[in-house]
TORKOL-260162 format. One record per residue: residue number from 1; residue in three letters; x, y negated, z of N, C-alpha, C in turn. Coordinates in pm, 1 decimal. Example, Ala and Ser with C-alpha at 12.3 -4.5 7.8 and 13.67 -1.06 7.14 Angstrom:
// TORKOL-260162
R   n res      n_X      n_Y      n_Z     ca_X     ca_Y     ca_Z      c_X      c_Y      c_Z
R   1 ALA   1319.0    569.0    780.0   1230.0    450.0    780.0   1320.0    330.0    780.0
R   2 SER   1285.0    225.0    708.0   1367.0    106.0    714.0   1290.0     -3.0    787.0
END
This chain:
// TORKOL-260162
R   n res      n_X      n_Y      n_Z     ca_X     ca_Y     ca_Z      c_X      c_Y      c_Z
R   1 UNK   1354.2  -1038.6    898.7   1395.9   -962.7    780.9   1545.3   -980.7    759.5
R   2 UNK   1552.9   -894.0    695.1   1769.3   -908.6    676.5   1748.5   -902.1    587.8
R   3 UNK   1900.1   -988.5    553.2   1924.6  -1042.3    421.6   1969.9   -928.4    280.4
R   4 UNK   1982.8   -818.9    311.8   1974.8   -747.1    222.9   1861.5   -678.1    162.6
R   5 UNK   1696.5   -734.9    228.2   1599.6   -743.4    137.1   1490.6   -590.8    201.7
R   6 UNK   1548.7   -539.5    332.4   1497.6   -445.7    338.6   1419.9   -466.1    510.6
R   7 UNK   1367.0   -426.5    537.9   1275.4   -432.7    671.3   1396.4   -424.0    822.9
R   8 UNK   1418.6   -534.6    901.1   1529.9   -517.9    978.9   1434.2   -408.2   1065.7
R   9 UNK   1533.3   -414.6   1230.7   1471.4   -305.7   1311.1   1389.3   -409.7   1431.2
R  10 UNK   1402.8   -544.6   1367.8   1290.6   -587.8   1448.9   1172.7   -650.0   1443.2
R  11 UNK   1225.4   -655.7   1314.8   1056.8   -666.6   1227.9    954.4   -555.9   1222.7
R  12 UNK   1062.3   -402.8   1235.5    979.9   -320.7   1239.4    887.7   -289.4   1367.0
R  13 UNK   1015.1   -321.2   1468.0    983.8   -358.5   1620.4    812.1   -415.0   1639.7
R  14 UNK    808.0   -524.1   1583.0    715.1   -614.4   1590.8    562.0   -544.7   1502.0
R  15 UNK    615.6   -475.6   1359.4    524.1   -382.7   1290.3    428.4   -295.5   1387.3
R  16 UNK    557.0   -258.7   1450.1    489.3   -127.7   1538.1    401.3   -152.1   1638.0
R  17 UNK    387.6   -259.2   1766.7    345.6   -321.7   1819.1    209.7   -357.2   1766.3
R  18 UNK    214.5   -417.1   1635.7     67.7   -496.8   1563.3     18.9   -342.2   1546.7
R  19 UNK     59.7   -276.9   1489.2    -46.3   -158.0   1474.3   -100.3    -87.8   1597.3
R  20 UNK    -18.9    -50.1   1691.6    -75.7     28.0   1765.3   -158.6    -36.4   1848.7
R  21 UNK   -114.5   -158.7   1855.2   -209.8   -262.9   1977.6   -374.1   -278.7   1853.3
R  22 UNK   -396.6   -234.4   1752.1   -520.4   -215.9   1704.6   -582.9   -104.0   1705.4
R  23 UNK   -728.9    -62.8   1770.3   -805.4    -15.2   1726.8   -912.2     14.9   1637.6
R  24 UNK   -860.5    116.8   1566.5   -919.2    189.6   1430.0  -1060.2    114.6   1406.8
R  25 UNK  -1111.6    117.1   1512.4  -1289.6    155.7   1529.4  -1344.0     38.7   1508.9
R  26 UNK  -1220.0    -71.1   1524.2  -1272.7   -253.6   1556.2  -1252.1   -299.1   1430.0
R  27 UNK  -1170.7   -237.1   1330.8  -1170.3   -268.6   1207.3  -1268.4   -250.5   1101.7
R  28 UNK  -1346.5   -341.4   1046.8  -1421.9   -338.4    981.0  -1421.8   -375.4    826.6
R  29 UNK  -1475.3   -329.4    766.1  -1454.5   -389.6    624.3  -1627.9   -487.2    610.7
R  30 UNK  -1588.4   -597.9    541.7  -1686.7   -731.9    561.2  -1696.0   -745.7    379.9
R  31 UNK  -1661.6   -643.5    315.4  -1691.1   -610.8    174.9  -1797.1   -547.6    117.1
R  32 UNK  -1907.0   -575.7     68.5  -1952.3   -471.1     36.6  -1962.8   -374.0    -61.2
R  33 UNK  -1927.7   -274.3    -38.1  -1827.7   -147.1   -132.9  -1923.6   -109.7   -266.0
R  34 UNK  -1907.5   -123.6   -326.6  -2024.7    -90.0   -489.6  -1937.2    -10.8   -545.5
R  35 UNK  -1786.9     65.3   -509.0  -1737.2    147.4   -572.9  -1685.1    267.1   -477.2
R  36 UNK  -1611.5    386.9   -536.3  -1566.8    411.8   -487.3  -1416.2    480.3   -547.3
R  37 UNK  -1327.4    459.3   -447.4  -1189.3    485.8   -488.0  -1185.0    594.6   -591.3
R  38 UNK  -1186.9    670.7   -478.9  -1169.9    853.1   -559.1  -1200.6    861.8   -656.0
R  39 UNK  -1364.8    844.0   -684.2  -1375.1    872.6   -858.9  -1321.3    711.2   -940.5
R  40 UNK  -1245.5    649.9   -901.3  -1199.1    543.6  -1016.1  -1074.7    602.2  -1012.1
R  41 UNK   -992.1    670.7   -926.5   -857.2    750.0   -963.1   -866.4    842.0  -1059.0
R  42 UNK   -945.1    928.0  -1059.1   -947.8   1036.0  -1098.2  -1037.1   1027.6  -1192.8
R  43 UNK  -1148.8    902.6  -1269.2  -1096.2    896.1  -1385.0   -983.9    818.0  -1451.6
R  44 UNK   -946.6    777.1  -1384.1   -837.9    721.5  -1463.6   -693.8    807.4  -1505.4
R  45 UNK   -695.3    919.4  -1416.7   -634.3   1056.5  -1428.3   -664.4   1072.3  -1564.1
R  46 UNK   -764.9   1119.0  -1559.7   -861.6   1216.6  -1670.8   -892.5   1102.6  -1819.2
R  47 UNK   -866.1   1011.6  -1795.0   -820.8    958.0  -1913.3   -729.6    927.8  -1963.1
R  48 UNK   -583.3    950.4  -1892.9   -498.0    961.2  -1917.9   -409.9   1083.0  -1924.4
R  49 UNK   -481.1   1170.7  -1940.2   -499.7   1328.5  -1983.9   -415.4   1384.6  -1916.4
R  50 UNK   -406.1   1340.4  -1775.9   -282.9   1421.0  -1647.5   -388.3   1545.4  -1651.3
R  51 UNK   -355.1   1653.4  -1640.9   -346.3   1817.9  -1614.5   -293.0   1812.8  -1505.6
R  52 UNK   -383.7   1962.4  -1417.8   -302.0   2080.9  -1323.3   -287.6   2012.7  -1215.5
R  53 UNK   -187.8   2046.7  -1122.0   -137.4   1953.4   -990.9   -122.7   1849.6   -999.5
R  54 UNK   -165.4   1803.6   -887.5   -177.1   1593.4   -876.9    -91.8   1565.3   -799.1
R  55 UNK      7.4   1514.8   -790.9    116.1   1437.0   -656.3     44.2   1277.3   -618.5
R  56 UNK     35.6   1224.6   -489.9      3.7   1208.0   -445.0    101.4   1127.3   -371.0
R  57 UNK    111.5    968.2   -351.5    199.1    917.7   -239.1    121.1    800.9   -197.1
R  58 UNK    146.1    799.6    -55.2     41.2    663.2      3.3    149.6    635.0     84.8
R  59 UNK    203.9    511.5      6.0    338.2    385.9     70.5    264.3    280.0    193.2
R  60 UNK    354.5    307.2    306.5    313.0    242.5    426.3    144.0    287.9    471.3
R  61 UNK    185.4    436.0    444.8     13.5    486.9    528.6     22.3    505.8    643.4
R  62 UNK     79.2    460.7    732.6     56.8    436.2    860.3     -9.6    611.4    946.2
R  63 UNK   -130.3    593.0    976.4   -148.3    741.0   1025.1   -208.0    822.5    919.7
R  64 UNK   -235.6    762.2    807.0   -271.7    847.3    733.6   -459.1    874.9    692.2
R  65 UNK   -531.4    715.6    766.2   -675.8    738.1    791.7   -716.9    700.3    623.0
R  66 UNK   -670.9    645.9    537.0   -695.1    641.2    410.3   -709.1    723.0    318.6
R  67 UNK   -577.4    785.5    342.0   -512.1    875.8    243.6   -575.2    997.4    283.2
R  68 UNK   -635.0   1027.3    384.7   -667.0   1175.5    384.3   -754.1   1250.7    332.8
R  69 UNK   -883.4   1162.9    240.7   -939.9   1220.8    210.9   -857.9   1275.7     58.7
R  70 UNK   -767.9   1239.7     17.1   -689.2   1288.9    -79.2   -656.8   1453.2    -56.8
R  71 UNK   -672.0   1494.0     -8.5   -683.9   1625.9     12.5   -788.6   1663.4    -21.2
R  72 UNK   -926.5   1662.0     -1.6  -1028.5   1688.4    -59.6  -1070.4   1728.2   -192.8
R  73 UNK   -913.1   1625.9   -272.9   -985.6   1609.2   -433.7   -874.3   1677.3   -454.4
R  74 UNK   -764.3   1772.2   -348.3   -704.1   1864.7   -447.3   -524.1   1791.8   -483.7
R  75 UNK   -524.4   1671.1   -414.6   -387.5   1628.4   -442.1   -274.4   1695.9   -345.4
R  76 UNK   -139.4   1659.1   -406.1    -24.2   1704.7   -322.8     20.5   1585.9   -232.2
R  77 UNK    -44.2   1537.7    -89.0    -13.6   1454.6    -47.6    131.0   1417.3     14.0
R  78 UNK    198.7   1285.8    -14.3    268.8   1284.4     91.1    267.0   1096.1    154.3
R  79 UNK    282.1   1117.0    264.0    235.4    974.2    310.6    350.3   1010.5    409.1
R  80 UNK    379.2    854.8    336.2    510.9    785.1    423.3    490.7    622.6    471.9
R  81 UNK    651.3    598.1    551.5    590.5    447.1    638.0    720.0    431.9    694.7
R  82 UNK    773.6    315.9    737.4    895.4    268.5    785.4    854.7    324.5    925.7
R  83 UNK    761.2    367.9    987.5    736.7    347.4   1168.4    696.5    554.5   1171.3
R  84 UNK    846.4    600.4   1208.0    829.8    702.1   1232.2    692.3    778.6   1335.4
R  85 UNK    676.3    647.2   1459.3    581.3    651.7   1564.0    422.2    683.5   1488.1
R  86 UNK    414.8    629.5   1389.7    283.6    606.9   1330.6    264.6    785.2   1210.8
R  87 UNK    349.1    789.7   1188.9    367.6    940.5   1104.0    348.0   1015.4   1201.3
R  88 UNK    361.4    991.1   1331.1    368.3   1134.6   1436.2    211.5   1123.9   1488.7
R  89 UNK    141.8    982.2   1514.3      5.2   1004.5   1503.3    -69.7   1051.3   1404.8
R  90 UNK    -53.9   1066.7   1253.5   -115.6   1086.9   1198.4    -96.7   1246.3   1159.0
R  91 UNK     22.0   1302.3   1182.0     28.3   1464.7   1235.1    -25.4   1527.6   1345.0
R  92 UNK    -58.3   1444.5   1422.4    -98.3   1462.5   1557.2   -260.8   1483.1   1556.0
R  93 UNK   -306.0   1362.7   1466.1   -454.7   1372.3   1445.4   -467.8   1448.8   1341.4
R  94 UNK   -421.5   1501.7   1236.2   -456.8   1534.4   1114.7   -374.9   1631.4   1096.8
R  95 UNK   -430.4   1802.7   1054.1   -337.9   1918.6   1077.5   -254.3   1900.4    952.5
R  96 UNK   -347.4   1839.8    819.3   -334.3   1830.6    626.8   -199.6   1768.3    620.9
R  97 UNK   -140.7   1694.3    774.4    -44.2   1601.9    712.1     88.8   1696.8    784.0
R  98 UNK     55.0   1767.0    879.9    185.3   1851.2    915.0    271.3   1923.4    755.0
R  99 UNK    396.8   1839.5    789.3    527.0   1874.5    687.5    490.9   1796.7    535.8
R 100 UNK    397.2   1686.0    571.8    440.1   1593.5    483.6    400.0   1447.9    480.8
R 101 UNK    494.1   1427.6    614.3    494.0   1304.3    622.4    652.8   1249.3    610.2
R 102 UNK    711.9   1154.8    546.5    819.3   1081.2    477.3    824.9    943.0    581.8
R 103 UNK    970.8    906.4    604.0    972.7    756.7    629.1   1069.1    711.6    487.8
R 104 UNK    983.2    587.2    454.4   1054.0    504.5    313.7   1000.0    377.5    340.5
R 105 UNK   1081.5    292.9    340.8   1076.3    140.0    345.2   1081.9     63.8    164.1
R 106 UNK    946.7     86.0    143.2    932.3     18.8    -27.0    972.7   -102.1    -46.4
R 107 UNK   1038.8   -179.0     61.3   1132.9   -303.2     42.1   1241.5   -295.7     -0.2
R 108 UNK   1337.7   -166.7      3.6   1466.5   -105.2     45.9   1468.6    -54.0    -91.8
R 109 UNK   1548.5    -77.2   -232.9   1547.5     -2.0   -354.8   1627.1    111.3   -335.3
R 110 UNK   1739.2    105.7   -251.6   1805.0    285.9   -199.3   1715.2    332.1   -141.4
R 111 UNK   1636.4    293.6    -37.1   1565.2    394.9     23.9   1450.9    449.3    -65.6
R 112 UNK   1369.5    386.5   -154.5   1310.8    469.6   -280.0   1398.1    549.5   -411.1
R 113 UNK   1531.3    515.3   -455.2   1631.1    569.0   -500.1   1603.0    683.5   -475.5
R 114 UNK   1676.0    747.7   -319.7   1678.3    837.5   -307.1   1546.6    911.5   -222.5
R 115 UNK   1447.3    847.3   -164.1   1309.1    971.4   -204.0   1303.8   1015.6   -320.2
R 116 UNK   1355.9    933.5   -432.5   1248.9    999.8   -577.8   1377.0   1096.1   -586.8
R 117 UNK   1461.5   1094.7   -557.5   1595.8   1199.0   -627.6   1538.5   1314.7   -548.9
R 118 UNK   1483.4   1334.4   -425.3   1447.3   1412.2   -337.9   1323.3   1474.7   -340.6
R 119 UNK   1239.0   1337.8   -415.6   1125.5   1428.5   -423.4    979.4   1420.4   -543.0
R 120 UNK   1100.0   1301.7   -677.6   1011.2   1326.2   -767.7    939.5   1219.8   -767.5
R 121 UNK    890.0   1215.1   -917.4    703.0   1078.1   -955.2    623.0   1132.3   -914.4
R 122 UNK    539.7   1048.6   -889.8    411.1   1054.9   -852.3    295.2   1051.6   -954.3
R 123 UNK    210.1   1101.5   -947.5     85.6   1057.5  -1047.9    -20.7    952.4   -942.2
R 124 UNK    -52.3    947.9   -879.3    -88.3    839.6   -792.6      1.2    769.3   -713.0
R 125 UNK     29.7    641.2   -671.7     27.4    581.1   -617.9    -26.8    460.2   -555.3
R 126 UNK    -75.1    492.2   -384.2   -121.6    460.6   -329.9    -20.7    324.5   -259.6
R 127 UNK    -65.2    176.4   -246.6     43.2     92.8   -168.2   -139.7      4.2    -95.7
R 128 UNK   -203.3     78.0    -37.8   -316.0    -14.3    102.3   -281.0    -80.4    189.6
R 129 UNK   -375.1   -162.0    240.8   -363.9   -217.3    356.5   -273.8   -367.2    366.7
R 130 UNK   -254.9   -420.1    218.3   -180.2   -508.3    202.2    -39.4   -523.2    263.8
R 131 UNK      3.2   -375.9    262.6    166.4   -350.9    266.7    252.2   -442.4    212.0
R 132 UNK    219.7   -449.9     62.4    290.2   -571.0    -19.1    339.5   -649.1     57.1
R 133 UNK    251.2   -735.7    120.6    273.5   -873.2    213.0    328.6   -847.4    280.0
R 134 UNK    362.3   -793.1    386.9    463.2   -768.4    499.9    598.4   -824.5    468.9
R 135 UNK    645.0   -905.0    426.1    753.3   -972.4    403.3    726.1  -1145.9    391.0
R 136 UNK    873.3  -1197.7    386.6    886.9  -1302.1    463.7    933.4  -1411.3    331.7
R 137 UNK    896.5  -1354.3    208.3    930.1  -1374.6     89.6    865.4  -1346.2    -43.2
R 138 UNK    847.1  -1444.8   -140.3    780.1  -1406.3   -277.1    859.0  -1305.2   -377.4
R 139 UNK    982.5  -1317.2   -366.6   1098.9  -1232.3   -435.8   1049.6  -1105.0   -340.3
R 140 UNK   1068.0  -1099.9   -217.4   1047.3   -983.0   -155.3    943.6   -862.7   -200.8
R 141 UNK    793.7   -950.1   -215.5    739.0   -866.9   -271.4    709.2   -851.5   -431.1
R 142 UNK    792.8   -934.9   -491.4    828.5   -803.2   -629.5    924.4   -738.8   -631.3
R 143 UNK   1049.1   -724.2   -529.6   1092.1   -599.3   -493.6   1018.6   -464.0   -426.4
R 144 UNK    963.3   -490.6   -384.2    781.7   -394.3   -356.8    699.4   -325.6   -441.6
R 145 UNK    710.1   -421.3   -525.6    613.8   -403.6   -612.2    696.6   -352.8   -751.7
R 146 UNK    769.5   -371.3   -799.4    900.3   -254.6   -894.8    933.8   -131.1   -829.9
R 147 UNK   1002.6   -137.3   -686.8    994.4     -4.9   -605.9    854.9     96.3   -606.1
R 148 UNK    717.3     23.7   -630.1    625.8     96.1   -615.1    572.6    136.3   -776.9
R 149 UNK    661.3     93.8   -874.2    629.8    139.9  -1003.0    745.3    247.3  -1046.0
R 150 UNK    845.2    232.6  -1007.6    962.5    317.6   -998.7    930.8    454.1   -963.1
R 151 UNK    790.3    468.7   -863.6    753.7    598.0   -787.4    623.1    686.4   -887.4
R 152 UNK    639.5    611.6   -985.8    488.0    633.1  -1091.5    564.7    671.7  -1226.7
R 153 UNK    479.1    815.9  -1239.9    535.0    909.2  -1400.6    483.0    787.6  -1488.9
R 154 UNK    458.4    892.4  -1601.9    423.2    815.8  -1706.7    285.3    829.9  -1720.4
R 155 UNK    184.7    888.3  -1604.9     56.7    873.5  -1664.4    -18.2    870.3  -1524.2
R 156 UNK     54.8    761.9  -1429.3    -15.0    767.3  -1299.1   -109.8    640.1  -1294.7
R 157 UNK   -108.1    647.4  -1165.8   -213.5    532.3  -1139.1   -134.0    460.5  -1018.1
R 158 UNK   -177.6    312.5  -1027.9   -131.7    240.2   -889.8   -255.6    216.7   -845.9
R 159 UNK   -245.6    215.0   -729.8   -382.6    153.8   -624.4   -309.5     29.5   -560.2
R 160 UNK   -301.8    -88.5   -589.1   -269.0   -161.3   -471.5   -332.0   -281.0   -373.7
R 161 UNK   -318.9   -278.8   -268.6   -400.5   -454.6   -246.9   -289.7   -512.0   -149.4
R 162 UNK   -377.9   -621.3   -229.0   -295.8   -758.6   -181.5   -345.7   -829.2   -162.9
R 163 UNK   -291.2   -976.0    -51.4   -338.1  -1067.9     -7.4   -298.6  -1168.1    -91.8
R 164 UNK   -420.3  -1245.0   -174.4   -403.3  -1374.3   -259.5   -393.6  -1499.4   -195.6
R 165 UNK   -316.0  -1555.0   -205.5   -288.7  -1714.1   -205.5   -423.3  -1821.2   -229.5
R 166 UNK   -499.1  -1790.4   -316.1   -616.8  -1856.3   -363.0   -761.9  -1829.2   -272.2
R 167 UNK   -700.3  -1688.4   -212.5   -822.8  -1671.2    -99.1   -783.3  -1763.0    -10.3
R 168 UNK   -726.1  -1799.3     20.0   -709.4  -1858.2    162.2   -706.2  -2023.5    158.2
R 169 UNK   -826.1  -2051.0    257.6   -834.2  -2228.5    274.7   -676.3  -2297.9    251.6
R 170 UNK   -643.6  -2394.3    165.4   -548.9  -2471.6    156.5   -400.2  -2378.3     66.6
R 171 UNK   -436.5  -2255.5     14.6   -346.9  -2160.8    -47.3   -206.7  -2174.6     -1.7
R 172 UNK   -179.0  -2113.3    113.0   -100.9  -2136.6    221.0    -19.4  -2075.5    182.5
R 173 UNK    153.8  -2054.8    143.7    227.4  -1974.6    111.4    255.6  -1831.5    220.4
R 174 UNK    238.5  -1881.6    312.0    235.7  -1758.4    415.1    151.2  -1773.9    549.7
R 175 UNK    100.6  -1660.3    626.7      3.4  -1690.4    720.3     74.6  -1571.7    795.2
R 176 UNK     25.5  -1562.8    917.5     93.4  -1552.0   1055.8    -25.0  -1458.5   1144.1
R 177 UNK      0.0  -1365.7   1132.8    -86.7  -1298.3   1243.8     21.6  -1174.1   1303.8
R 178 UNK    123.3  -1232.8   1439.1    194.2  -1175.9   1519.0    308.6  -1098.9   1410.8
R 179 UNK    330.5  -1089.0   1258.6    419.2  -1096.0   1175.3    371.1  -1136.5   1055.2
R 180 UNK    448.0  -1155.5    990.2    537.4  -1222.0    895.0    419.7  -1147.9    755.4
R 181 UNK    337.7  -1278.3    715.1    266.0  -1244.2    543.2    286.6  -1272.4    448.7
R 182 UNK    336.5  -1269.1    317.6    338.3  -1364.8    217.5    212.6  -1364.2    111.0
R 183 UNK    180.0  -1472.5     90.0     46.5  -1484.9      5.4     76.0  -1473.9   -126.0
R 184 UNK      9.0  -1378.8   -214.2    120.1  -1377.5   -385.8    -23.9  -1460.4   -464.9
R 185 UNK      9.9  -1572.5   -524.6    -30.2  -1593.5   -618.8   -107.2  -1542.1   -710.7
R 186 UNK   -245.5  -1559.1   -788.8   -340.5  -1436.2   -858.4   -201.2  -1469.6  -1003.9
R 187 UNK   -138.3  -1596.7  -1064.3    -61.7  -1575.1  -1155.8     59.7  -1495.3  -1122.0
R 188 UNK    103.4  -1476.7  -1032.7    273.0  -1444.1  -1028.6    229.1  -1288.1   -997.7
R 189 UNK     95.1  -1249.1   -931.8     64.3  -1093.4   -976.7     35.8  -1014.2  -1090.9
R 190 UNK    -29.5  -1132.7  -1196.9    -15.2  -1122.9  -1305.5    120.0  -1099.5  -1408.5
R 191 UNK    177.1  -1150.0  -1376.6    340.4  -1185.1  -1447.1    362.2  -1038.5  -1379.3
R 192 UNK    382.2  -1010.3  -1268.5    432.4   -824.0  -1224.5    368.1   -779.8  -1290.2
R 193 UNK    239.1   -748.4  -1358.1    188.2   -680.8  -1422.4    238.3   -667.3  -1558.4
R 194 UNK    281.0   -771.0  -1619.4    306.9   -791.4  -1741.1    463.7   -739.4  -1757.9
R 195 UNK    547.0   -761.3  -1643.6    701.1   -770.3  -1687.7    746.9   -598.9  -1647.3
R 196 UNK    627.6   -575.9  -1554.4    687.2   -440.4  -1511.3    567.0   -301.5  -1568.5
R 197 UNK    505.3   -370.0  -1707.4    454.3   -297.3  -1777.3    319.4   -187.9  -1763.8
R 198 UNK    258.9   -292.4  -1675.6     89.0   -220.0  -1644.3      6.0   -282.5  -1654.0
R 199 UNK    -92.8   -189.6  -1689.7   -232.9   -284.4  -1735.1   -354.4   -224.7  -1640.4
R 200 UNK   -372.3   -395.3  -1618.4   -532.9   -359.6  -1525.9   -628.5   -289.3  -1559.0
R 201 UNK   -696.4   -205.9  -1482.8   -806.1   -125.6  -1538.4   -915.5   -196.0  -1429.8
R 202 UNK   -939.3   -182.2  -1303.2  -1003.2   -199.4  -1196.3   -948.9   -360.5  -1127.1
R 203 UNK  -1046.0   -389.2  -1089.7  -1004.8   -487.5   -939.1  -1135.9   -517.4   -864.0
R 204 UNK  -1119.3   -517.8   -723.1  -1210.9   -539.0   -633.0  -1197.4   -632.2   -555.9
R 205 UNK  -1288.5   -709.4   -469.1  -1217.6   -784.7   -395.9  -1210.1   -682.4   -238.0
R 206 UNK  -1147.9   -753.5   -160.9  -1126.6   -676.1    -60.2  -1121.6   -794.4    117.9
R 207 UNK  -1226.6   -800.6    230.6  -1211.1   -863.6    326.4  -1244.7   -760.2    505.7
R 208 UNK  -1123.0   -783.4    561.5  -1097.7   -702.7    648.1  -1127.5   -779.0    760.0
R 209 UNK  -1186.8   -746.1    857.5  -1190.5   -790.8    991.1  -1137.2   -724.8   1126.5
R 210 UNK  -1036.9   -773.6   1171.2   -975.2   -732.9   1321.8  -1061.2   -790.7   1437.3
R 211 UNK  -1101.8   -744.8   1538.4  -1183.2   -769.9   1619.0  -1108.7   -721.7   1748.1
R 212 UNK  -1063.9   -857.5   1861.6  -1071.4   -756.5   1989.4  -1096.4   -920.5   2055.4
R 213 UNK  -1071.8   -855.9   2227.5  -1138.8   -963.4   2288.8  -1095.9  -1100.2   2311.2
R 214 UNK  -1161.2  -1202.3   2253.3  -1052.1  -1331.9   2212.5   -993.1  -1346.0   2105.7
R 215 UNK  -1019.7  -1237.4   2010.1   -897.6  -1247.1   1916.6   -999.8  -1206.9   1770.3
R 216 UNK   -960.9  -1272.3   1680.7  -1088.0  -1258.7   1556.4   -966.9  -1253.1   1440.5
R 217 UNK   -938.0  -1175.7   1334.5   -882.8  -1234.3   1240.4   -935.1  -1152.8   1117.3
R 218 UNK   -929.1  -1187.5   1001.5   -936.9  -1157.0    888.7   -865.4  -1154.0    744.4
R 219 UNK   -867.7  -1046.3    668.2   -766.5  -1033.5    553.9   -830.1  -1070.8    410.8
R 220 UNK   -797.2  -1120.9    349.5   -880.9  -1148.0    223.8   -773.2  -1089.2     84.0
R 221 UNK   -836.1   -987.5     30.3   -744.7   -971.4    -54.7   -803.7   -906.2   -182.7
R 222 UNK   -725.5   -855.1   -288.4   -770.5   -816.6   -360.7   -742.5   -631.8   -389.9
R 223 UNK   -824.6   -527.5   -450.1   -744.1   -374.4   -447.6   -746.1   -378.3   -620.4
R 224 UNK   -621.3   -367.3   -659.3   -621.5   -356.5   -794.5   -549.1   -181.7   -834.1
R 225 UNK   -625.1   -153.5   -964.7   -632.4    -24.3  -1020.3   -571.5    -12.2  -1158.2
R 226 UNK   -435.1      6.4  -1139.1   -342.7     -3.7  -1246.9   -293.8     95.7  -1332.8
R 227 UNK   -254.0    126.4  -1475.6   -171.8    212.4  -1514.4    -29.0    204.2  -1565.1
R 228 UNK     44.0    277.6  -1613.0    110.2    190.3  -1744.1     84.0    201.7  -1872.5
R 229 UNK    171.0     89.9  -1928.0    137.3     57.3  -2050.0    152.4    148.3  -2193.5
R 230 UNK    238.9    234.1  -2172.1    330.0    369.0  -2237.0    274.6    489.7  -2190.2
END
């Protein structure tokens, strides 16, 4: 990471590598799901009396296998990601995402600066897959995590997950799988909630399994369902 707080080009280097060297199909979720996303967005829309067109952003969506059913329910998607390579698969597989896919590094406060001058709040925001963590720092990710409230009107929603500190045997400040994690604290996610003015509505827990041959790992985290407070 470089010291000006934003994703160097060889961290991304290394990003790019961990993703593509995974297959989709080996990833499993080891959760068992009693909810479902979509309708906890969209009421939380509808109680916060958003009308008409929905905008739509999914930070670090990679190819886009999350976010797509967001089309379905009628949103204006746009899914972005520091790894241009990974936007071109998910145009490649997916016709919904041709001409709107974005690269934005939510570490980088210019590089969200100027998307929003370019292209506006969001009423959803989407930050999966424990994006948050991808840094090499606790400051880091509440620069993440302000950048990803910065991208939210006044009557959106955050989706985010994250990897807790308290999940993990011995609450390890950071863990290591071929890059760089930071574990946030269930209090110091709390305190973002409080200082940067949103209130919990939802939380789930959330455990991911990577599977290939020789190689076992798992994510333990939490998906929290936020608004603001105003």
């Amino acid at each position: 990471m470089g010291d000006s707080g934003y994703i160097s080009d060889h961290e991304k280097e290394r990003l790019s590598k961990f993703y593509n060297s995974m297959d989709e199909e080996l990833i499993t979720s080891e959760s068992d799901f009693t909810f479902d996303m979509w309708s906890l967005i969209l009421g939380l829309l509808n109680e916060n009396g958003k009308e008409g067109k929905r905008r739509l952003i999914d930070v670090g969506g990679g190819t886009g296998r999350l976010s797509r059913a967001a089309f379905r329910y009628g949103f204006e998607v746009y899914l972005t990601d520091i790894l241009p390579e990974l936007l071109n698969i998910a145009t490649a597989k997916y016709s919904e995402f041709e001409g709107r896919t974005y690269l934005l590094d939510i570490f980088d406060p210019k590089s969200v600066d100027d998307f929003i001058d370019a292209h506006g709040y969001f009423d959803v925001v989407l930050c999966l897959g424990f994006v948050i963590n991808h840094t090499d720092s606790l400051e880091r990710t509440e620069t993440a995590f302000f950048n990803l409230v910065k991208l939210m009107n006044d009557k959106a929603v955050l989706v985010l997950d994250a990897l807790i500190r308290e999940l993990y045997m011995g609450y390890p400040l950071v863990i290591w799988d071929r890059l760089t994690n930071t574990l946030i604290p269930i209090s110091t996610m709390l305190k973002y909630f409080k200082k940067y003015g949103l209130i919990l509505k939802h939380l789930h827990s959330l455990e991911y399994s990577y599977s290939k041959p020789n190689y076992h790992y798992m994510d333990r985290g939490i998906r929290f369902f936020l608004v603001k407070a105003w």
